[in-house]
C-alpha positions as CSV (number, residue, x, y, z in Angstrom):
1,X,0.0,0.0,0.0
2,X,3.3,2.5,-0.8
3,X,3.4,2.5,-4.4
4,X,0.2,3.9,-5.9
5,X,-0.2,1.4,-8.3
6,X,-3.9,0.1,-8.9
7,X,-4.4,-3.6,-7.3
8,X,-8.2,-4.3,-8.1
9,X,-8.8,-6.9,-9.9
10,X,-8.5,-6.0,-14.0
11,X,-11.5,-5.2,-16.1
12,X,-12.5,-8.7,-18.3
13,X,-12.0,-6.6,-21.4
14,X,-8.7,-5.3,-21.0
15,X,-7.4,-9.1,-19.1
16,X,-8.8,-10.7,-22.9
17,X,-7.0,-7.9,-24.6
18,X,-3.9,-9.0,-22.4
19,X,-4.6,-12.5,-23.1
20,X,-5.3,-12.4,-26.6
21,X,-1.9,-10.3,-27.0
22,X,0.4,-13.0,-25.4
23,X,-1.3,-15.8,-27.9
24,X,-0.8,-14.0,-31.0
25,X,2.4,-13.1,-29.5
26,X,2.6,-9.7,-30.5
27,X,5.7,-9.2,-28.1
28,X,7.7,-10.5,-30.9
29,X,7.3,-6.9,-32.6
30,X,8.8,-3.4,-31.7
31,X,5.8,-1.4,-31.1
32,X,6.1,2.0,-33.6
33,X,8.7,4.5,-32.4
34,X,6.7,7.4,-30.9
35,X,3.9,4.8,-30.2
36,X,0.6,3.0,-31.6
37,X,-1.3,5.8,-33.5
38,X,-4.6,4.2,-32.4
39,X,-3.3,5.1,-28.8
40,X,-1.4,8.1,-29.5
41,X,-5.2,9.3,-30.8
42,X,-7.1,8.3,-27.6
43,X,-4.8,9.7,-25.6
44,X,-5.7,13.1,-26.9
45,X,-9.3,12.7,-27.6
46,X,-9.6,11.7,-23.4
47,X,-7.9,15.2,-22.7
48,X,-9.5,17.0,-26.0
49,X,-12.5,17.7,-23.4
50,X,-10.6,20.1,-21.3
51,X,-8.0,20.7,-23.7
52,X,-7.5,22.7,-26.5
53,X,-6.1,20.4,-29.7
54,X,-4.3,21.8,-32.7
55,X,-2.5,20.2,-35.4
56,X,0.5,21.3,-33.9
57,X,-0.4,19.0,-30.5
58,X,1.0,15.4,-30.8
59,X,1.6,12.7,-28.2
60,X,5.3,10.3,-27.4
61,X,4.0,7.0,-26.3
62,X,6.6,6.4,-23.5
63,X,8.0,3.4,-21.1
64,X,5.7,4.7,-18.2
65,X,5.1,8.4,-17.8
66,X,8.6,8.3,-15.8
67,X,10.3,7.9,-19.2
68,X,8.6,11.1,-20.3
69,X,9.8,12.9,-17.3
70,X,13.3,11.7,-17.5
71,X,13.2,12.5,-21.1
72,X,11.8,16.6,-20.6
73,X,13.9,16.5,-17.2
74,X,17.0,15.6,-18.9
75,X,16.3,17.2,-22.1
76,X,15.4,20.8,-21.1
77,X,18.2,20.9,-18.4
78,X,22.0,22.5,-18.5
79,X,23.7,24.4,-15.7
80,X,22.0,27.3,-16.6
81,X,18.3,26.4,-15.9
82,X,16.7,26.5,-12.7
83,X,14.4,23.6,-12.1
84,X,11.8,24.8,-9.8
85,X,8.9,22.4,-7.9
86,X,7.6,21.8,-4.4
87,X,8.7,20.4,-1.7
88,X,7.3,17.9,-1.2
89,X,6.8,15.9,-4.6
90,X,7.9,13.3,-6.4
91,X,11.9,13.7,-6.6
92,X,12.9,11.6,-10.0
93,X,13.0,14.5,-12.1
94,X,14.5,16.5,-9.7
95,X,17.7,13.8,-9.8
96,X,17.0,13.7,-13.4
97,X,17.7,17.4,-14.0
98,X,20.4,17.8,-11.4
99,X,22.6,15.1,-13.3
100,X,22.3,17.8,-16.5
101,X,23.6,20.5,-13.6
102,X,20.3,21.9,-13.3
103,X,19.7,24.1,-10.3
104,X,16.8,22.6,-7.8
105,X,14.7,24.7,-6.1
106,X,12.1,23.3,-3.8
107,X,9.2,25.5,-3.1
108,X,8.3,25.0,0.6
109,X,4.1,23.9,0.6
110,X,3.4,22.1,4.1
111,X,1.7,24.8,5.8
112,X,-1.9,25.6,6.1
113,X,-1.1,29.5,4.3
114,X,-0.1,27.8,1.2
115,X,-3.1,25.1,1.4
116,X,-0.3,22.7,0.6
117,X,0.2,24.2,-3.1
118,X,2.4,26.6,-4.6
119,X,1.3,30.1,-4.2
120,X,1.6,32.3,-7.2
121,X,3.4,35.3,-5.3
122,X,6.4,32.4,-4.5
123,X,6.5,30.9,-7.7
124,X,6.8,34.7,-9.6
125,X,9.6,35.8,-6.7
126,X,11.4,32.4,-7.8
127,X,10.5,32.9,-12.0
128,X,11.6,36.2,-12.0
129,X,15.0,35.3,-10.3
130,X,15.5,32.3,-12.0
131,X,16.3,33.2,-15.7
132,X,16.3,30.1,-17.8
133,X,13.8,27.8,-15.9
134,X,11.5,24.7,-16.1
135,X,8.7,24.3,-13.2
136,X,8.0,20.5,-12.7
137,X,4.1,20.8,-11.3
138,X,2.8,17.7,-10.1
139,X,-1.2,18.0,-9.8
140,X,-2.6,16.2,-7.7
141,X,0.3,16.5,-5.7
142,X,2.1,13.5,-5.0
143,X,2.3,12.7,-1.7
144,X,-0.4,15.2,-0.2
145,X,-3.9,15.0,-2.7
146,X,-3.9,18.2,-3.3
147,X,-4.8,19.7,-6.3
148,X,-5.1,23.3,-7.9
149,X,-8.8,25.2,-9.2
150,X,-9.2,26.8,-12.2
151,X,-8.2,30.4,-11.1
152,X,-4.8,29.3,-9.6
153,X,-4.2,27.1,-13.1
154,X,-4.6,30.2,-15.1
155,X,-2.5,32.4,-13.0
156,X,0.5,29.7,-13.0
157,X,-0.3,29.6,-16.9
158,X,-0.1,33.3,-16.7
159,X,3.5,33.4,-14.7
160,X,4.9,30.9,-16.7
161,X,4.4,32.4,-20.4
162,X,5.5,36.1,-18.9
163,X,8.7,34.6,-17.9
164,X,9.2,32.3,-20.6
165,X,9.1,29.3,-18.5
166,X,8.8,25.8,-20.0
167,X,6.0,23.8,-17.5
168,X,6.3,19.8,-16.9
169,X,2.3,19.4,-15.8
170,X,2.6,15.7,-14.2
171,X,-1.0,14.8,-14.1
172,X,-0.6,11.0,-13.2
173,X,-3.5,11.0,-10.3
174,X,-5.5,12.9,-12.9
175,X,-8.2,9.8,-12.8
176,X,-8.5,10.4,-9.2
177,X,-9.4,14.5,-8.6
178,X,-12.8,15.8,-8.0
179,X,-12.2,18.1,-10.5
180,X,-9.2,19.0,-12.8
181,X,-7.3,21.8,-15.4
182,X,-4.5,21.4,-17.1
183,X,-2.3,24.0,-18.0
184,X,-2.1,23.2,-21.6
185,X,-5.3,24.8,-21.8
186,X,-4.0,28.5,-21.2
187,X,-0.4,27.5,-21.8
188,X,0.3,25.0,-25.0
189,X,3.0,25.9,-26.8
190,X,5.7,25.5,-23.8
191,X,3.6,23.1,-21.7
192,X,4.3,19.0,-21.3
193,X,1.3,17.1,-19.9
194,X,2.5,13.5,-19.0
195,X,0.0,11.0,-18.8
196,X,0.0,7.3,-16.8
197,X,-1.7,4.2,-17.2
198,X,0.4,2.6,-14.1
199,X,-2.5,4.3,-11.6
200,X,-5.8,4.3,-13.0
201,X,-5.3,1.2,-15.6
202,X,-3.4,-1.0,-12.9
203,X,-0.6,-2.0,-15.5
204,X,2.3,-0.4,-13.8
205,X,4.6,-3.5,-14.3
206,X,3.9,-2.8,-18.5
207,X,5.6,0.7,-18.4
208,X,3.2,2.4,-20.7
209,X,2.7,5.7,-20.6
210,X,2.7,9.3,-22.5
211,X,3.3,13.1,-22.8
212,X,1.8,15.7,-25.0
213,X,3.1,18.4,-26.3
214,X,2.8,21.1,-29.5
215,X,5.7,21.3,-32.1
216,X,8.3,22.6,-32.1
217,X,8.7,21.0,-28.8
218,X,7.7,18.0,-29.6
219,X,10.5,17.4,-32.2
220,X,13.1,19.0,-29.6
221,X,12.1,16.1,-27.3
222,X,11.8,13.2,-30.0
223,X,15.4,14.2,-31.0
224,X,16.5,12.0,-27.6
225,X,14.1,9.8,-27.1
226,X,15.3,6.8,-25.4
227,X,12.7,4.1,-26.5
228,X,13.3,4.8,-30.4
229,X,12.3,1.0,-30.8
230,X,9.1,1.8,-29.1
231,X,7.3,1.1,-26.1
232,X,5.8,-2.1,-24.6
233,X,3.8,-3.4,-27.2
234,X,1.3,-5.7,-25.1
235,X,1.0,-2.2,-22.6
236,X,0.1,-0.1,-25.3
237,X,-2.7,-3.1,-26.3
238,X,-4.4,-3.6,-23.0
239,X,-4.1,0.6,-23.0
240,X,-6.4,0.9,-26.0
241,X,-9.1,-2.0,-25.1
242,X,-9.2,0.3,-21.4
243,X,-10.6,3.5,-23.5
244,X,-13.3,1.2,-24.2
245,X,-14.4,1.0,-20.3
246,X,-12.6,4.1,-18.9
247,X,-15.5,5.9,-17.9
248,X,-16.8,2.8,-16.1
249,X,-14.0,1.5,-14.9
250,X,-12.7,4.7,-13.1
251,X,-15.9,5.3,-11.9
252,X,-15.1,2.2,-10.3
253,X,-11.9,2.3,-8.7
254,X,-12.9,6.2,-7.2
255,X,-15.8,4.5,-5.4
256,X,-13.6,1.8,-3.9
257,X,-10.3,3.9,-3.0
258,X,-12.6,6.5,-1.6
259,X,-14.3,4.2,0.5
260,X,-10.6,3.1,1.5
261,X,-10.1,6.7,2.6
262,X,-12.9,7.2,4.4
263,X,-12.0,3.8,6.5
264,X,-8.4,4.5,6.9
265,X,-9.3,8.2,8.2
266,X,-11.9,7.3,10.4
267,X,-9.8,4.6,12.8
268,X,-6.7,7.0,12.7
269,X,-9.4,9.7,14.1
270,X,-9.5,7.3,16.7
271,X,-6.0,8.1,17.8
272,X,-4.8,11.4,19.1
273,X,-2.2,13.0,17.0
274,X,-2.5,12.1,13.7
275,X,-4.4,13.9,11.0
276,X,-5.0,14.0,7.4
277,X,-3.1,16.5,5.3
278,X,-5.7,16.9,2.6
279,X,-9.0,15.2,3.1
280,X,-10.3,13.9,1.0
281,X,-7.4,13.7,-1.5
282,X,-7.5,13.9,-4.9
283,X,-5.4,11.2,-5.4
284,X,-5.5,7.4,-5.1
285,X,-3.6,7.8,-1.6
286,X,-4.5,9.2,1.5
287,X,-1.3,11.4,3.5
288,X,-1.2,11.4,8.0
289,X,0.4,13.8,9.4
290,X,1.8,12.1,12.8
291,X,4.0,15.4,14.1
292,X,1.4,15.5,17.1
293,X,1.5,12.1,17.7
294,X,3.2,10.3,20.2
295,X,4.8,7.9,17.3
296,X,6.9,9.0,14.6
297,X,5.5,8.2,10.7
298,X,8.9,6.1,10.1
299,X,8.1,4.1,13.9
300,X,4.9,3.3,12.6
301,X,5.3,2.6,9.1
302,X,8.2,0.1,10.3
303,X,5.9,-1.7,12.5
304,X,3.4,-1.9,9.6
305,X,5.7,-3.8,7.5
306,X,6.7,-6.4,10.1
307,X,2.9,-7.1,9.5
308,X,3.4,-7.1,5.4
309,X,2.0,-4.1,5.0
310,X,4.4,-1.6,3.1
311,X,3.5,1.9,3.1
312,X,5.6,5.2,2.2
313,X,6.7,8.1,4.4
314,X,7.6,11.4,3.8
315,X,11.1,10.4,3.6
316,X,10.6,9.5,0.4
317,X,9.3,12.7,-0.8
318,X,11.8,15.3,0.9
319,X,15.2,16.1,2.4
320,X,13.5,18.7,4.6
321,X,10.0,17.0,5.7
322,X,11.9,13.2,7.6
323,X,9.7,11.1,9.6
324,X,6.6,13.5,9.2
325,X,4.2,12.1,7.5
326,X,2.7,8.6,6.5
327,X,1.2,8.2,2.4
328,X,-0.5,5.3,2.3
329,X,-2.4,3.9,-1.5
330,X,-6.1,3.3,-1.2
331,X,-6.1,1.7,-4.9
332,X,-6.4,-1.6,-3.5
333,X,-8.8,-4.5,-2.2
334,X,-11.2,-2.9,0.6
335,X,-10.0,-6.4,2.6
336,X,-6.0,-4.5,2.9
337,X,-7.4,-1.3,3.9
338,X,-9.9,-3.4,7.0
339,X,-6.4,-5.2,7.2
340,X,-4.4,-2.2,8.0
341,X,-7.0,-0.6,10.0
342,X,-7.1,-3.8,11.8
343,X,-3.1,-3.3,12.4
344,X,-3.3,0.0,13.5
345,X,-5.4,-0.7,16.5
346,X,-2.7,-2.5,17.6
347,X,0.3,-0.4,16.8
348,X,-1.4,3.1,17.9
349,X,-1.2,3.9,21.4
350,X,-5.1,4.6,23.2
């Protein structure tokens, strides 16, 4: 319950799809370069409702929307960009864009004044300073759930274009929000969405996944893309039969990780000390703040996993926020989540 990945059990259309793949053995074939243009096309069409779609907007199908990031980390980085995100997020592409000699800066966001988000009068100070700069916005937030309205989208938008700023919008928990904008929408030509099946699909061991971007920056990225033999073929299969269901299926999986939520929250409000960050989260994770607890996050996640139950803590998500909070996935069977709850009874002091 620490990785975000999607354990229900698969939807019968997309497990035939699977099935049908491995007997025709399609994995004998590279898939096309820049992807399978019936998925490439179904990307876009399932943002095309909030997004605006030119012929200049194309997709890179990629090996899991972490081959995306590392590819726009990498790509836009040099020691004279300033790489510019929360803290906390999700650190890859931070390591990514150091390597290049990218400067890091981590916008601090765990407070109740910045409603755990960046606030537009930090990110301008920073863009203004910065020069050459990428911001890496992660929305929903991982670890927190939290996720930004339509008036702090545009102004981000807004900042970004006035100071030239490329944006990486990582929208992986997308599936998961009550409600959500991208950026491309006010923002396209210098904006990369990246897109993930690995969350709301379940098919995180496949590595399929996407970004979308308008030319020219399209072709700037394709120029070193590291899967030029394509990605995994029998992903990008059980990808496309998913369109078919999406609606359904997500449907789905919100009403069972939200239950999840809702049970996990309620028997830590049964213990003094430990609250939810952002309740309920917009992604398919819930986030416990234990710094008024009597037990640290790392005590208690350590104790979790001598009961094999594996969940993340903060540590994983910043130098600055150790043993602070616990982030624990809620895309799983309800029987793990009545099994941890179970667990904590016994590992939470009365």
């Amino acid at each position: 319950m620490g990785q975000n990945t999607n354990h229900l059990p698969t939807h019968p259309l997309v497990e035939e799809a699977l099935l049908h793949a491995v007997r025709e053995q399609t994995f004998n074939l590279y898939a096309p370069p820049s992807g399978m243009e019936e998925l490439k096309e179904l990307v876009l069409d399932d943002i095309s409702g909030a997004s605006k779609r030119s012929d200049k907007t194309g997709v890179l199908i990629t090996d899991g929307a972490v081959e995306g990031l590392y590819l726009t980390s990498k790509r836009l980085s040099d020691e004279h960009t300033t790489f510019i995100t929360s803290d906390p997020t999700w650190v890859w592409p931070l390591k990514f864009s150091a390597n290049e000699g990218a400067k890091i800066v981590r916008l601090p966001i765990y407070n109740d004044r910045n409603n755990f988000k960046i606030l537009a009068e930090q990110l301008k100070e920073e863009l203004e300073r910065a020069g050459k700069s990428v911001l890496y916005l992660v929305d929903p937030l991982n670890p927190l759930g939290s996720s930004y309205n339509e008036a702090e989208i545009t102004e981000i938008a807004s900042l970004a274009r006035d100071n030239d700023t490329i944006v990486i919008h990582d929208c992986t928990y997308r599936d998961f929000a009550f409600e959500h904008f991208l950026i491309r929408d006010f923002y396209p030509e210098k904006t990369i969405t990246t897109y993930s099946f690995s969350k709301w699909l379940g098919i995180a061991g496949l590595r399929t996944g996407a970004i979308i971007v308008d030319e020219p920056l399209l072709s700037f990225l394709i120029d070193d893309q590291p899967n030029i033999l394509g990605s995994n073929i029998v992903g990008q299969i059980a990808a496309i039969a998913a369109f078919k269901v999406k609606t359904e299926w997500v449907t789905h999986i919100n009403s069972v990780q939200r239950r999840n939520q809702e049970r996990i929250k309620s028997t830590f409000d049964l213990f003094e000390g430990f609250n939810p960050i952002v309740y309920p989260s917009n992604g398919n994770f819930i986030s416990i703040d234990c710094t008024e607890s009597p037990l640290r996050a790392n005590y208690v996640a350590e104790k979790l996993l001598q009961k094999n139950i594996f969940v993340r803590t903060s540590d994983y998500h910043s130098d600055v926020l150790k043993d602070t909070f616990l982030k624990i996935s809620t895309t799983v069977p309800e029987k793990w989540a009545d099994q941890l709850c179970h667990e904590l009874h016994e590992i939470l002091p009365r």
